[in-house]
C-alpha positions as CSV (number, residue, x, y, z in Angstrom):
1,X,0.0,0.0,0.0
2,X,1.9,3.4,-1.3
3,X,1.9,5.7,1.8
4,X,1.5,9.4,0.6
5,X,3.8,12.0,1.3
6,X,2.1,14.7,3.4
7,X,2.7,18.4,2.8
8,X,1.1,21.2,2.6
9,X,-0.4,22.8,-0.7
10,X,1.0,19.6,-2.4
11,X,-0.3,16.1,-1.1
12,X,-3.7,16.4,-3.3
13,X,-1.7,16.3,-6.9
14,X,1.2,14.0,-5.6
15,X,-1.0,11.7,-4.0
16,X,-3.2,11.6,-7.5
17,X,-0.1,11.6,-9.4
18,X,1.0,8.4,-7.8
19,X,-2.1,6.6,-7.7
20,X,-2.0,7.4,-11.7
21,X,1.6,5.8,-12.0
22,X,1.1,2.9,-9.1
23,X,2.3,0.8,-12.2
24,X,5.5,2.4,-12.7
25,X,6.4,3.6,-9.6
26,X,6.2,1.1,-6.4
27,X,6.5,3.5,-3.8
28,X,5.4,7.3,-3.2
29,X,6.3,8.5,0.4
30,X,8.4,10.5,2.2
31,X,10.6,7.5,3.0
32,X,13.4,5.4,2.0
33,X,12.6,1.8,1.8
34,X,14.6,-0.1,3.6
35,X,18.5,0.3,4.8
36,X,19.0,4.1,4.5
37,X,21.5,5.8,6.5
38,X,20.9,8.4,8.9
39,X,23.1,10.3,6.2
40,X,23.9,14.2,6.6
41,X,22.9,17.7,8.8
42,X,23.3,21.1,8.0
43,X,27.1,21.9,8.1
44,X,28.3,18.5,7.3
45,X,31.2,18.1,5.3
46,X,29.6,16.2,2.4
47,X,30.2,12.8,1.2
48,X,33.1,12.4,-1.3
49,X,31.8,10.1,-4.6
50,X,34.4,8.7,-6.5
51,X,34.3,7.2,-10.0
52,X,30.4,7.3,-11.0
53,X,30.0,6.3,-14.2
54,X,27.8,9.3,-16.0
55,X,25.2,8.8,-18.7
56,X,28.2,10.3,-20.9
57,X,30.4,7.0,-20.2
58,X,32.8,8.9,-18.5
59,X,33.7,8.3,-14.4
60,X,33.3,10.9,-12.7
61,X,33.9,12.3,-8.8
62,X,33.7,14.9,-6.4
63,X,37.2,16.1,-6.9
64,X,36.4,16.7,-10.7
65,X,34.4,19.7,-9.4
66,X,36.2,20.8,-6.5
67,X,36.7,24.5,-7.3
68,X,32.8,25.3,-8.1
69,X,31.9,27.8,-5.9
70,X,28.9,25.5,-5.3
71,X,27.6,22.2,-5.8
72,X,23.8,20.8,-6.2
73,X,23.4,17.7,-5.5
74,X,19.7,16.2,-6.6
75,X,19.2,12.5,-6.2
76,X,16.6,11.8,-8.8
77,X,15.3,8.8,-11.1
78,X,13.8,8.2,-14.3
79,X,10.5,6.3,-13.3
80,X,9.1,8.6,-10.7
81,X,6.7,11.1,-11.8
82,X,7.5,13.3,-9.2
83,X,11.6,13.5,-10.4
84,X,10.2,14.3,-13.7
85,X,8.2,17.0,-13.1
86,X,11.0,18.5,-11.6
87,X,13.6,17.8,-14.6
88,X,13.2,20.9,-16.6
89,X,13.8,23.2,-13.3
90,X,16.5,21.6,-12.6
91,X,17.9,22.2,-15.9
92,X,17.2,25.7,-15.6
93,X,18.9,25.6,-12.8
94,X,22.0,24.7,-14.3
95,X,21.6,27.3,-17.3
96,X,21.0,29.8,-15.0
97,X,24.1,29.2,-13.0
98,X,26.2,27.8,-15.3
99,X,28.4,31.1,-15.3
100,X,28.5,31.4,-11.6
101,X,30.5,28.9,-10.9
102,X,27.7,26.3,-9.5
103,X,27.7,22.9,-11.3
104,X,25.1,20.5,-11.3
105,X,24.9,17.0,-10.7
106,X,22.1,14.7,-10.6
107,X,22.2,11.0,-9.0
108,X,20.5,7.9,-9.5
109,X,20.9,5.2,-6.9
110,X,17.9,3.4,-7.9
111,X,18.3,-0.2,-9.5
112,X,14.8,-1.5,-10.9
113,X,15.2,-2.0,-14.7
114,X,13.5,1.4,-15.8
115,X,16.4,3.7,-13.4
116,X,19.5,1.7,-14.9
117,X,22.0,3.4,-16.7
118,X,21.1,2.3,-20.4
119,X,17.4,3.4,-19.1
120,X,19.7,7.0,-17.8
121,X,21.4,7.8,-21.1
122,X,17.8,7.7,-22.9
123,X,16.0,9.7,-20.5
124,X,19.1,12.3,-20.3
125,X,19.1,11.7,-24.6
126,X,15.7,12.9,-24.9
127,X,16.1,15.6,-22.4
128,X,19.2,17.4,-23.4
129,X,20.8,17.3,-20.1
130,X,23.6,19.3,-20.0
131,X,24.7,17.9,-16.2
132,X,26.1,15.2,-15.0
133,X,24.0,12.6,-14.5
134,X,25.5,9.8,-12.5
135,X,24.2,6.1,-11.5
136,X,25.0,4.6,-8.1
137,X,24.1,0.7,-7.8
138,X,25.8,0.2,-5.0
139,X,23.2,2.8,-3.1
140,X,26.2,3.9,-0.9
141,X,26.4,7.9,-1.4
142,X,22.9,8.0,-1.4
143,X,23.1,6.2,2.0
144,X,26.1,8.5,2.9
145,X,24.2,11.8,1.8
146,X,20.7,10.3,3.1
147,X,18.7,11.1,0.5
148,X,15.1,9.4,0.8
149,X,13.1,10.4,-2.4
150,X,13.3,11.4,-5.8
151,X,14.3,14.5,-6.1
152,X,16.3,15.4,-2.7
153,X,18.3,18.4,-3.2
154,X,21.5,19.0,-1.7
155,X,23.0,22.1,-2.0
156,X,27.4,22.4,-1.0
157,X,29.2,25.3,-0.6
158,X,32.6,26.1,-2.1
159,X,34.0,24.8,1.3
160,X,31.9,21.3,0.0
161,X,30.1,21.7,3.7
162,X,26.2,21.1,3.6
163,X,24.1,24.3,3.6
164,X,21.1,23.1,2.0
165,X,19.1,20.3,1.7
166,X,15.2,19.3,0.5
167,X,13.1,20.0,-1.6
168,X,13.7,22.5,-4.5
169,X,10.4,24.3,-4.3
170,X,7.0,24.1,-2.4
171,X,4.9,22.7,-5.1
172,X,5.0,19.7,-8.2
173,X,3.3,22.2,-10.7
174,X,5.8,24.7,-11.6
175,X,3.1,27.1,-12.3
176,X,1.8,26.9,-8.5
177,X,5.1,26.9,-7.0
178,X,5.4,29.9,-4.5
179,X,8.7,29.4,-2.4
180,X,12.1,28.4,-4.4
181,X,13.9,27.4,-1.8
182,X,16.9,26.3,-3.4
183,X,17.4,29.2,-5.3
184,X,17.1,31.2,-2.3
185,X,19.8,28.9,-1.4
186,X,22.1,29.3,-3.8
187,X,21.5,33.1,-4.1
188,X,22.8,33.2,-0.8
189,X,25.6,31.1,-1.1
190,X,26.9,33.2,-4.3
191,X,26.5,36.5,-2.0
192,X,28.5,35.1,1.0
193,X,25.4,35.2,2.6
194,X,24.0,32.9,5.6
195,X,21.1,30.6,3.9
196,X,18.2,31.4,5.8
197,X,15.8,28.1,5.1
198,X,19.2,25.4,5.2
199,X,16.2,22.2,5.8
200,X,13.0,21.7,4.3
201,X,10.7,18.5,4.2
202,X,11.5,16.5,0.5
203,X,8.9,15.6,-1.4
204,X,8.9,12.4,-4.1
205,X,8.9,8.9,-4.8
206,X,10.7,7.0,-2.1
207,X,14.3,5.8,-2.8
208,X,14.5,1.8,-3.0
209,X,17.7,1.1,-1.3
210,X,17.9,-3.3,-0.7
């Protein structure tokens, strides 16, 4: 029985938009399934990933990037409606910090069929992702992070400490959304400014860790 995630100004559409997709997506709550570490807080030093293979072929880690002046992290899939209705924002995202010195990356540590990595290099084909978009089987920095759904947002500072982490805005329709918080985020991080909302509740399809 899928357990709906319960926030404000949002659980009507996700709850509908998971009973819609029950057959592609087995779970739609606000937690990991099983075997999900208690992962990071707010200050954190963040978990170092190491040789990811990317949808580009290419392996790809933390040190790779270590001179951005920040670093989003989303955990995200291809099955879950949820993660895709927040794909194009997160694209913007990258587009509209690409010359800031903020780079994207986007991590899959899902393993059913449809969130593998041949499944990943279609989805980020048709797209035209222009991030990195990394697959995980061995769960571990999604466990190391503590993500629980799809998408959980991360947000690093040049210093690769933890200063944000949730959701990415208040609301699945894009047209209804009325708080960005991870904008606000990274606004503040690019003006050497404290983030004032560092935690917010995530919102998605839970993250099947075995």
């Amino acid at each position: 029985m899928q357990k709906l995630i319960s926030r404000v100004g949002t659980v009507a559409l996700v709850g509908l938009v998971c009973t819609l997709f029950a057959s592609v997506s087995s779970l739609c709550d606000a937690q990991a399934t099983t075997g999900e570490a208690a992962g990071v807080k707010v200050g954190d030093a963040a978990p170092k990933w190491k040789n990811l293979e990317g949808v580009d072929d290419k392996q790809h880690s933390l040190s790779d990037i270590q001179d951005a002046k920040a670093i989003l992290v989303v955990f995200t899939c291809n099955h879950c409606p949820v993660a895709k209705a927040y794909e194009d924002r997160i694209a913007e995202l990258q587009e509209d910090y690409a010359n800031e010195g903020v780079e994207v990356v986007a991590i899959n540590v899902n393993n059913i069929e449809a969130d593998r990595l041949p499944a990943m290099k279609e989805r980020a084909e048709e797209k035209g992702f222009k991030f990195d978009y990394l697959y995980d089987p061995s769960q571990e920095i999604g466990r190391a992070f503590g993500a629980m759904v799809t998408p959980h947002a991360f947000l690093l500072d040049e210093n690769h400490k933890v200063v944000y982490m949730g959701a990415i805005d208040d609301n699945m329709n894009p047209n209804k959304a009325e708080q960005f918080h991870l904008r606000d985020a990274l606004d503040a991080v690019l003006e050497g400014r404290p983030v004032e909302t560092s935690e917010t509740k995530p919102m998605g399809c839970g993250i099947q860790y075995e």
